[in-house]
N, C-alpha and C positions, 0 to 999 in steps of 0.2 A: 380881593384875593384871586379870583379866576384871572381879572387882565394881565395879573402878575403870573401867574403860573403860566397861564398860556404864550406869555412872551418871552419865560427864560423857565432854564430848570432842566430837568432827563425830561428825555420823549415822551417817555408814559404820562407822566404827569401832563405835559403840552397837550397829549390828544387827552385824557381824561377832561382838561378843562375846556376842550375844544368842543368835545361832547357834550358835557353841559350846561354852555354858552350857547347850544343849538337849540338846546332846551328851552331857554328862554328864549329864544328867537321864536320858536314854535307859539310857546304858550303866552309869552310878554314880552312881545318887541319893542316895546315902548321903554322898558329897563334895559334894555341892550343900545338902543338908540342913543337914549340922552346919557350916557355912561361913558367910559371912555374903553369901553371893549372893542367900539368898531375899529377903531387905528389897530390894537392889538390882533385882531382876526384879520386886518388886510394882510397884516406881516405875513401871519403866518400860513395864508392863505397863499402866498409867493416860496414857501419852504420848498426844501428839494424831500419833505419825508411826505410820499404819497398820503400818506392815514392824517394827516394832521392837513396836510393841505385839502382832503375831501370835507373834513368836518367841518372845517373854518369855513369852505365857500360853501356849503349850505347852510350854515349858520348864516353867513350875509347875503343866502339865498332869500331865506323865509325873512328876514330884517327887512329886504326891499320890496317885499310886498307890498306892504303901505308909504304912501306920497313920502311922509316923513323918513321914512326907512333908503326908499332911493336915494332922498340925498344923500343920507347916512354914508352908504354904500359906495356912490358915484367914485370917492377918492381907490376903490379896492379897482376898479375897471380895469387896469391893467395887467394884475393879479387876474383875472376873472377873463381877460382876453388869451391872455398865456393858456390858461387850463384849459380853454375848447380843443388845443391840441395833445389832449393829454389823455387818461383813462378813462373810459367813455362814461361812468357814472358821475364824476366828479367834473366831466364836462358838460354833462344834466343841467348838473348844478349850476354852473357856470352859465348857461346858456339860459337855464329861469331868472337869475338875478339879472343879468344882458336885458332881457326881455322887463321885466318890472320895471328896471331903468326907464325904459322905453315907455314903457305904459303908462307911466304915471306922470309924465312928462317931463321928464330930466333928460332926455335926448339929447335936446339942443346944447347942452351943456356938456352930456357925454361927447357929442360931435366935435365941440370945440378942445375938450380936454386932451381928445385924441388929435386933434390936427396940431394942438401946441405940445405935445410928447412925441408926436411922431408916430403913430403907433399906425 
């Protein structure tokens, strides 16, 4: 019900589910991972409504924390590239999931996603 709410529906509803969706990233990223909310948080993590796009990439902030989580994550990077130039909390955000990518060793994979997109 939250991929669903989160990916269509009035705004409040989207950031309500956006928030928590974070929740579980927080507390059980492992239900967020193997689910199919990541593709829904990339979406909306790309929206033009500031509040829904801060929740969503911290939501696939804390998700990329763990090995498993980066992968999860990697397909949002361009979502997540876009926002560092954007409101400076919400480029936080962006800039710790960046970083996790990185850390955990999905790099080389970020590098390539990026040379074959263009980005």
């Amino acid at each position: 019900p939250l991929t669903r709410a989160v990916s269509g529906g009035a705004a409040d509803c989207r950031v309500s589910a956006a928030m928590a969706l974070r929740s579980v990233a927080k507390h059980e990223p492992a239900l967020l991972i193997h689910g199919r909310c990541m593709r829904a948080l990339a979406v909306a993590a790309g929206s033009d409504d500031p509040v829904l796009c801060g929740w969503s990439i911290s939501a696939l902030a804390l998700a990329a924390r763990s090995a498993a989580g980066c992968r999860a994550v990697l397909p949002s990077a361009p979502a997540l590239l876009a926002a560092l130039a954007g409101e400076r909390e919400v480029a936080c955000w962006a800039a710790d999931a960046l970083c996790a990518i990185c850390e955990h060793g999905c790099g080389g994979a970020f590098t390539t996603m990026c040379a074959r997109r263009r980005l």
